[in-house]
C-alpha positions as CSV (number, residue, x, y, z in Angstrom):
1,X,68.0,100.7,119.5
2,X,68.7,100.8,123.1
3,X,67.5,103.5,125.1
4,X,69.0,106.7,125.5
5,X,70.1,109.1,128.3
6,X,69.6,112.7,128.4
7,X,72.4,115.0,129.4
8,X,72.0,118.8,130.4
9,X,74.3,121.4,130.7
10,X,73.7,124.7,132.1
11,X,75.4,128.0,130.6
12,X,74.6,130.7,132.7
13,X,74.5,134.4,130.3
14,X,76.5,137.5,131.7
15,X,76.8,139.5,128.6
16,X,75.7,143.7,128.7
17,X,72.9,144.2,126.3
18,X,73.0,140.7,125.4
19,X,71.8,138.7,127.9
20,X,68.1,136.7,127.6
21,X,65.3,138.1,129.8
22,X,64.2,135.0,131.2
23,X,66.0,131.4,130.9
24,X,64.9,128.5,128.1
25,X,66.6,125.9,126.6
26,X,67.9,123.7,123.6
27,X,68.5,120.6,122.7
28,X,71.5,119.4,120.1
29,X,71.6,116.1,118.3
30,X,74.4,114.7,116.6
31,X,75.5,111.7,115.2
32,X,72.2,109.7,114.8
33,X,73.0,107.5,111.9
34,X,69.8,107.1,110.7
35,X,69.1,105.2,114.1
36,X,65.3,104.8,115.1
37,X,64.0,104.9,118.9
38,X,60.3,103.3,118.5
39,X,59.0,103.9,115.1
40,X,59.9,106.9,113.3
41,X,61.5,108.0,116.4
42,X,58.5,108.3,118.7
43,X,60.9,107.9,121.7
44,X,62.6,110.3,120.8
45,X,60.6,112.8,120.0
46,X,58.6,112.4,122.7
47,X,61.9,113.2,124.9
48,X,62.5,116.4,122.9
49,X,58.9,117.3,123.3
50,X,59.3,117.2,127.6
51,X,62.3,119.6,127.2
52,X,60.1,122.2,125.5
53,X,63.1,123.6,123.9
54,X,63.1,126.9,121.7
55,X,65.1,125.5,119.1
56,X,66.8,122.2,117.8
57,X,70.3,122.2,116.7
58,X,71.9,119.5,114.5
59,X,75.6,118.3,114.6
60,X,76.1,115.9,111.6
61,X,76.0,112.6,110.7
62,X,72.5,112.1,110.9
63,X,73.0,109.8,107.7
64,X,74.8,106.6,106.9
65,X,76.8,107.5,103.9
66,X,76.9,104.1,102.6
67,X,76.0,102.4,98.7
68,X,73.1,102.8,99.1
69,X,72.8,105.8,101.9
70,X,70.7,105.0,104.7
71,X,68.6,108.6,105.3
72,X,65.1,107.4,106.4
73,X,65.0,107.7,110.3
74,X,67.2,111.0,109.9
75,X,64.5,112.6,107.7
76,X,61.3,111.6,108.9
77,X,62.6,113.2,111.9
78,X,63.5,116.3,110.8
79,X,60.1,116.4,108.8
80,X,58.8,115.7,112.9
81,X,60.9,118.2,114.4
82,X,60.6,121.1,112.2
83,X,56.8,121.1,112.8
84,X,57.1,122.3,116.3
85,X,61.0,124.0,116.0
86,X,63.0,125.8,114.8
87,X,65.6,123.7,113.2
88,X,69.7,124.7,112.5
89,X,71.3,121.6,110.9
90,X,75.2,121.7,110.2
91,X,76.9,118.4,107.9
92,X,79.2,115.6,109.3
93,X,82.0,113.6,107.5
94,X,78.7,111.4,106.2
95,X,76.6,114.0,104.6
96,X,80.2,115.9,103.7
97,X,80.9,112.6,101.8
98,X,77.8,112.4,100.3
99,X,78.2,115.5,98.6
100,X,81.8,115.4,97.8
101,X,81.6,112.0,95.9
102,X,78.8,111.9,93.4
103,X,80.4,109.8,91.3
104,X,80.3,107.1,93.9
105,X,76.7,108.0,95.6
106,X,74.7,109.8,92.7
107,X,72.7,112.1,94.3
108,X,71.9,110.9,97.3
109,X,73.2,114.1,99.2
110,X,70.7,116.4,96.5
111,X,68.1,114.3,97.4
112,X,68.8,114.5,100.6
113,X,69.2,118.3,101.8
114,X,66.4,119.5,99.0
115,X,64.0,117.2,101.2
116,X,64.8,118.5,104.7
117,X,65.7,121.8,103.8
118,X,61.9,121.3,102.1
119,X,60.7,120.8,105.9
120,X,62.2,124.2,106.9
121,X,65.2,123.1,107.9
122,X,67.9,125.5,108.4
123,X,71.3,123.6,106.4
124,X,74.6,125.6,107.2
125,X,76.8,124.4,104.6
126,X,79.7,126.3,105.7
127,X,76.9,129.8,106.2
128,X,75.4,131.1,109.1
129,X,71.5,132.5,109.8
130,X,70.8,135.0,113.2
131,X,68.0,134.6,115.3
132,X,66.5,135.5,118.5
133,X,65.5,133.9,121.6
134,X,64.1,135.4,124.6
135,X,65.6,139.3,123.3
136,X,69.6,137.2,123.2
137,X,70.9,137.7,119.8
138,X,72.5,134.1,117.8
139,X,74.4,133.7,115.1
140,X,74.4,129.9,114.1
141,X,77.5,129.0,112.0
142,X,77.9,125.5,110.2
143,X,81.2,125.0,109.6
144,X,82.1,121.2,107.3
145,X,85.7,120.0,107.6
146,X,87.0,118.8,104.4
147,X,87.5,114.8,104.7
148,X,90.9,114.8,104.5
149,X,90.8,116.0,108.7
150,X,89.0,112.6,109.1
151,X,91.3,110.3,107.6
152,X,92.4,107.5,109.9
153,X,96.0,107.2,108.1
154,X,97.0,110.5,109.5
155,X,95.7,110.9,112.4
156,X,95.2,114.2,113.9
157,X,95.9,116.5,110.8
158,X,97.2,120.7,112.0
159,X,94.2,122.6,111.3
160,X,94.9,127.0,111.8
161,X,92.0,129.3,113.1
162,X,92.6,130.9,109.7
163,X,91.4,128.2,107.7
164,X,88.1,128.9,109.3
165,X,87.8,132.3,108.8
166,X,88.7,131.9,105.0
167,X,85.8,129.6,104.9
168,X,83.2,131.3,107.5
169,X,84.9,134.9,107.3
170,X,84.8,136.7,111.4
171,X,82.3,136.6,113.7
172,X,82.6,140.3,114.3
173,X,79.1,141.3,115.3
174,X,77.8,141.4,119.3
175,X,75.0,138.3,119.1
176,X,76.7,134.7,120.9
177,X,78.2,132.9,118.7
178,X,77.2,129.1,118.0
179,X,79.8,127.1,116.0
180,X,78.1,124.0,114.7
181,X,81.4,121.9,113.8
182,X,81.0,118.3,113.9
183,X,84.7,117.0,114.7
184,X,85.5,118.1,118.8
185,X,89.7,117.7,117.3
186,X,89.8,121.0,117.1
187,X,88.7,123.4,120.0
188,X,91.8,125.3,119.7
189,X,91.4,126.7,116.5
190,X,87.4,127.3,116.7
191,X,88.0,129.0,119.9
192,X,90.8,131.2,118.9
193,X,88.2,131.6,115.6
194,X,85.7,133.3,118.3
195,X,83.3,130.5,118.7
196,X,81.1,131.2,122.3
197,X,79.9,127.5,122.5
198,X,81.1,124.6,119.8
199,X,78.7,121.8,119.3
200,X,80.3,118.8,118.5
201,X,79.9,114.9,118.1
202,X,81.4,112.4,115.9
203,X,83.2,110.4,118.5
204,X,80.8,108.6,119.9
205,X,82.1,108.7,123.3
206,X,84.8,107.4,122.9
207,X,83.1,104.4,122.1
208,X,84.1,102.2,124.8
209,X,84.5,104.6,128.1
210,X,86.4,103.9,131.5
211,X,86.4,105.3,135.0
212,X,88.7,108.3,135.4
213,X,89.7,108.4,132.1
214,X,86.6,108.6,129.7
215,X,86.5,107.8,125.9
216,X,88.9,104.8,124.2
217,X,89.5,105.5,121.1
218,X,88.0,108.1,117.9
219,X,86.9,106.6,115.0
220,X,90.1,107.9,114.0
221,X,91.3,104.8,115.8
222,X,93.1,108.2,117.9
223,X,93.4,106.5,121.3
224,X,92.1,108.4,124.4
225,X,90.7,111.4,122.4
226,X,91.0,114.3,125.0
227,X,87.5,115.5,123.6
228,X,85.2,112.3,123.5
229,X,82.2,113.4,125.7
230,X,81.3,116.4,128.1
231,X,81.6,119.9,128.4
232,X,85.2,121.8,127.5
233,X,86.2,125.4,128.7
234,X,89.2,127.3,126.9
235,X,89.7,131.2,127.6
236,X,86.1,131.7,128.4
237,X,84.4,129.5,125.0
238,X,82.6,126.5,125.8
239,X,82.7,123.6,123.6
240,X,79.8,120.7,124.1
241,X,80.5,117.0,122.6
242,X,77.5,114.5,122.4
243,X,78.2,111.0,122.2
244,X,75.6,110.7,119.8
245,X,72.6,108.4,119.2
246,X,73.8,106.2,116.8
247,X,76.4,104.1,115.9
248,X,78.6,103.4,112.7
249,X,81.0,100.9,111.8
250,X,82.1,100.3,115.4
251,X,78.4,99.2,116.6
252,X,79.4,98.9,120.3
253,X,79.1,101.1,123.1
254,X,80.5,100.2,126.8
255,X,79.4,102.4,129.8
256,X,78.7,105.1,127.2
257,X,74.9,105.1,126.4
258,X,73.0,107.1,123.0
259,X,72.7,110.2,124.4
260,X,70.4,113.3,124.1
261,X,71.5,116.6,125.3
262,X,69.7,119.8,126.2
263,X,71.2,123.0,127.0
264,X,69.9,125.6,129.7
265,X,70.5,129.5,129.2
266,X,70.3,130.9,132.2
């Protein structure tokens, strides 16, 4: 693989009684594909080791969900990570199908999240876990889309803040709120939901981006997807979309480089 950038964003923490007492940061990873950067992803975890983060988060698609799937890069790097982090994993529309379809993958997806889940990772399958960092008070939620909301026939498919909450139930309680949700399609609903920060992925960038006006096209085949890459503020929740590591199907990427992002709390 080609080498990969490293994005930061900064979200600066204003809350009373919630607030951390001195800034850190995380990283989020998303759509990896079961890519490799140097062997078993020494390149990358060297990078994640310089940004000395407090925790990992995981957006989906880490997996090819192929016949047969293609999970070695995405767990020997979780079995990596979880030795020095905490680790908060949420599933794409790969790992989604995985599990979904055993009559056409076996079980792949079993094997799958008993292995990294073996490791200490923290799988969300539509749950949530709290924890602390620096005295501020999370609540990581993983939220999976059901596969008809990635269907290429329809498009972009309605989706209601409700449908969420019948799913997750409210985030009622005081921590900040992190929404692990792999398709960006639908701020609108996970911020009227009461998502603080999204962490998104799944279109790549865009694939193939252009000055001025960003990402191409979804593997939706959407065209100009207003959500590709970046940082996104609606009525004071942030969402973050990675253009992932990988690629998948579409193995091209124009002025839109793998990318690794790390979040500052400040």
């Amino acid at each position: 693989m080609a080498d990969f950038k490293v994005t930061r964003y900064r979200i600066r923490i204003d809350l009373d009684g919630n607030s951390p007492s001195s800034p850190f940061s995380v990283v989020f990873l998303s759509d990896l594909h079961d890519a490799s950067y140097g062997r078993e992803n020494e390149r990358l975890l060297q990078e994640i080791r310089n940004q000395d983060p407090e925790a990992v988060f995981v957006g989906g698609d880490m997996i090819v969900g192929s016949r047969p799937p293609q999970t070695h890069a995405a767990v020997s790097l979780m079995d990596e990570l979880t030795k020095r982090y905490p680790v908060y994993c949420a599933n794409g529309n790969h790992e989604y199908r995985l599990r979904e379809q055993p009559e056409k993958y076996g079980e792949a997806y079993t094997a799958y999240s008993e292995k990294i889940r073996s490791f200490g990772v923290h799988l969300l399958e539509n749950d949530c876990e709290k924890l602390q960092i620096r005295r501020m008070r999370f609540t990581v939620w993983g939220f999976e889309l059901p596969q008809k909301y990635y269907s290429r026939r329809l498009g972009k498919m309605a989706f209601r803040p409700d449908e969420i909450e019948e799913t997750l139930g409210r985030p009622e309680d005081d921590s900040f709120h992190i929404l692990l949700a792999h398709n960006p399609a639908y701020f609108d609903a996970y911020a009227a939901w009461g998502a603080d920060l999204v962490l998104a992925g799944h279109y790549h960038g865009g694939i193939v981006r252009l000055p001025l006006v960003g990402g191409v096209i979804s593997p939706q085949l959407q065209l100009f997807p207003p959500y590709s890459r970046g940082m996104f503020l609606k009525n004071g929740h942030r969402m973050i979309v990675s253009s992932g590591l990988g690629s998948h199907t579409v193995k091209l990427r124009i002025n839109n480089p793998p990318e690794l992002v790390v979040i500052d709390f400040l």
